[in-house]
Steps between C-alpha positions, in 0.01 A plus 500: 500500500631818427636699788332849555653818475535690884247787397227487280638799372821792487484820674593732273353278202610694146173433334131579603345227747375181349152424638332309279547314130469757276803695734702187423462540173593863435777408781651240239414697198686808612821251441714457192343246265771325303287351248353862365809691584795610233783360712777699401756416746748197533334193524693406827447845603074447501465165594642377826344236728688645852145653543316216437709268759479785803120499487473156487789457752285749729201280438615197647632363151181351335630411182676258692201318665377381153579280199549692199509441091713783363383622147680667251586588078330743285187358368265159668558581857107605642433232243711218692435690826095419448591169392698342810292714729169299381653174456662495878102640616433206318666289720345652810742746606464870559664722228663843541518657128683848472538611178478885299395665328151555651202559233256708717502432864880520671423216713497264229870488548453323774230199543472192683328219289408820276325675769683846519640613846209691683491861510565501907777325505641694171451792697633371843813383330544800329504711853784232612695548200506873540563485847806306463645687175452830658710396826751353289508791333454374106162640447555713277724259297293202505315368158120414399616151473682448804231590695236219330805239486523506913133514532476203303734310696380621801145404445620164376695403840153621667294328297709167540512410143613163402675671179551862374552524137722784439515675193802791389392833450797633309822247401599308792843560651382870646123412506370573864328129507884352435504505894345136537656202506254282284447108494556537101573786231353495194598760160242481300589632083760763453460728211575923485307730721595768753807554283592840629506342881540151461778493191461534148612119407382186578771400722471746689139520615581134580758574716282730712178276509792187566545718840261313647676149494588416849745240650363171568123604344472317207332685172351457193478672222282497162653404175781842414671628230847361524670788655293527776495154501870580566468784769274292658703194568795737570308643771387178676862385463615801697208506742516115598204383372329267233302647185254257330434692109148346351596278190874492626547293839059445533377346181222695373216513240178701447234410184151619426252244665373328220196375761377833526155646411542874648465603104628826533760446729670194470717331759816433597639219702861465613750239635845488666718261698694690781733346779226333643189479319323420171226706425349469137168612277441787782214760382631815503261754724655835276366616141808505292823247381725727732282390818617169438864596579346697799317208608770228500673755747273510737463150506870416522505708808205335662709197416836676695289607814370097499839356474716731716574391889242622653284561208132627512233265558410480110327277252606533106160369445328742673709752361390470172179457583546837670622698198135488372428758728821743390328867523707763301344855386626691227678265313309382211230556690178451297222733663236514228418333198293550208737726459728365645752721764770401570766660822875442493752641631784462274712780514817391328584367196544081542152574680339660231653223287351271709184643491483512118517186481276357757228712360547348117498186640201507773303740370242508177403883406418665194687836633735580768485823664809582721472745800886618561674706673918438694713704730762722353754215625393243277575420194190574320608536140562067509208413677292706296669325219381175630134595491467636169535144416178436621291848555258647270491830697632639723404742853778678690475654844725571781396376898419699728669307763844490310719849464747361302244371276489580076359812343227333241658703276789393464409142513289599213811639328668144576227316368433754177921392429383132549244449311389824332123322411411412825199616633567729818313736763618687781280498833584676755425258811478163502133498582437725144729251369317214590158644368665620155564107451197358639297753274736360185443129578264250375395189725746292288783706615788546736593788712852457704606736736939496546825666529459567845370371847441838586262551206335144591444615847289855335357244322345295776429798725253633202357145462421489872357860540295452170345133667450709834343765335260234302436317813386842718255579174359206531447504860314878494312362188118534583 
């Protein structure tokens, strides 16, 4: 149990009183976000986890009174994260899930069994977090993320979970969660994003997610490109560990399931022999051939937290049967049809790529409508690139929740050098952006909404306030 701080709060606090939920909130908001902020300074310079170990240290060490999975690489990991989380709920257990970016509510960073931490004790950890950075005197220098990453683990040590799946926020080696000491790592796929923090070459954005790898915690990692394939092994040699690669040291294989009868999505099953186990023709929970690499990770380290001395009280069986209930928003998230609209939040090329693809194969729509719009840091020019393959027209907006995010004009610039006939409108929110497609599309049609999970989260704050606003009409209606 997590030890409590000596006051419930400072005495000369440097930051209005928190009283209730809503004062948490504007407490943690009034705190450098790293995900929507230009970091212009050295990388080593930004991110430093001495702040992270003093709270925790002044908490009575939480992190350390749970088991852990450690998550980390550039694109799959709330994907894998969902994954393990349901199939070890499948086997009984209570599952601690943090994970970012958040689409609307904050707390879903932070869920157990996908219930999000309450508001009271959101807000009661908040007021101990503040206490304790103001009288160790970091208040001021103490990020959006730090704060959420010891509330998580904090919660977790309260809560007693039997696991906490923790997912990176930012690379690995300086990421504020690379505090724990987990049962098993897992790196999920590598490919180029956050170039201008993280490195501009493969190699080295695997280096920095690699920071993860611990000494004596074995890892796994999906299927790489060959150099950071080579990084990776380089770091477990250095670290003392062992690193497992999918279709390297596990045998691996994924194919569409012939068996099913889903129409327009079909299946996928997959099936790999680790260290220990045999697992074969397993239906994969995910919409997409990527999931299937995402999938055999998860179940690998369900497989790991079985076998290890001490392992977790798990059943492969139950496992799998466990995936089935795998809840993930805004990833190829289907919310309507006829047409249908479809959420992702693909914000990076391989993603987009990835995305592409899933919805030529899965999908069957006489016209695609894309809703797009990407932070200045990305590279938009590629991705857009991607979906011209596919798009018939085209929306552009900026979020509302994002400042680094795109002008619409000069995506539209982008897009007019791409592909000069493409049909294209500007809206100026996501909500206008949203109607200017629906308003375009036939029944037979798709909408998707990308580029951004910042733009997915508008997204489903408009669907929700539309649905509440239907559901109070209906409820005055005579």
């Amino acid at each position: 149990m997590c030890a409590k701080t000596e006051s419930s709060g400072p005495s000369n606090p440097s930051h209005p009183p928190i009283a209730d939920y809503q004062s948490a909130l504007r407490y943690l908001y009034r705190h450098i976000d790293l995900e929507r902020a230009r970091i212009v300074a050295p990388f080593d310079n930004v991110f430093k986890l001495d702040r992270t170990q003093r709270l925790l240290e002044h908490m009575g060490n939480p992190h350390r009174q749970i088991r852990t999975v450690h998550i980390a690489g550039t694109k799959g990991k709330g994907s894998t994260a969902a994954m393990l989380a349901a199939a070890v709920q499948g086997c009984g257990l209570t599952v601690g899930c943090y994970t970012s970016p958040h689409l609307v509510d904050v707390r879903e960073r932070i869920t157990l069994n996908n219930n999000t931490i309450p508001e009271t004790d959101f807000a009661r950890l908040i007021v101990q977090i503040s206490s304790l950075s103001d009288r160790l005197g970091f208040e001021h220098e103490l990020h959006f993320f730090e704060i959420l990453t010891v509330m998580g683990l904090a919660w977790f040590a309260e809560q007693a979970v039997d696991l906490a799946v923790i997912e990176t926020g930012l690379g690995g080696r300086l990421d504020s969660t690379n505090v724990i000491m987990p049962e098993v790592s897992i790196i999920t796929h590598i490919s180029l994003d956050h170039t201008h923090v993280l490195g501009g070459t493969l190699p080295e954005i695997a280096r920095e997610k690699a920071g993860i790898l611990k000494a004596g915690v074995p890892a796994i990692s999906a299927a790489q490109d060959e150099a950071v394939e080579q990084v990776l092994r380089e770091r477990a040699a250095e670290v003392g560990t062992t690193l497992a690669v999918m279709g390297t040291d596990y045998e691996y294989s994924s194919r569409i399931d012939a068996s099913s009868s889903s129409g327009r999505l079909a299946g996928r099953t997959i099936s790999i022999r680790t260290a220990h186990s045999v697992l074969e023709s397993v239906p994969v929970p995910l919409m997409g051939a990527h999931q299937a690499m995402n999938c055999a990770l998860a179940l690998a380290a369900v497989d790991h937290l079985i076998h290890q001395t001490g392992g977790l009280p798990l059943d492969i069986q139950q496992a799998i049967a466990g995936l089935d209930r795998t809840h993930l928003e805004g990833r190829l998230e289907v919310v309507q049809t006829r047409p249908y609209l479809v959420l992702d939040g693909a914000h990076n090329p391989a993603s987009i790529e990835v995305l592409v693809e899933t919805i030529s194969n899965h999908f069957k729509c006489d016209s695609l409508a894309v809703v797009f719009g990407c932070g200045r840091d990305k590279d938009a020019k590629s991705m857009l690139r991607s979906l011209t393959r596919l798009a018939d027209k085209f929306i552009l907006t900026r979020t509302t929740m994002n400042p680094k995010a795109h002008k619409p004009e000069d995506l539209r610039d982008l897009l007019a050098e791409l592909s000069p006939h493409s049909m294209c409108m500007i809206a100026e929110t996501p909500a206008e952006a949203l109607r200017l497609a629906c308003g375009a599309a036939t029944s037979r049609d798709l909408i998707c909404v990308t580029g951004s999970f910042y733009l997915i989260g508008d997204i489903k704050q408009h669907l929700l306030k539309t649905a509440q606003d239907a559901a109070g009409s209906d409820r005055t209606a005579p």
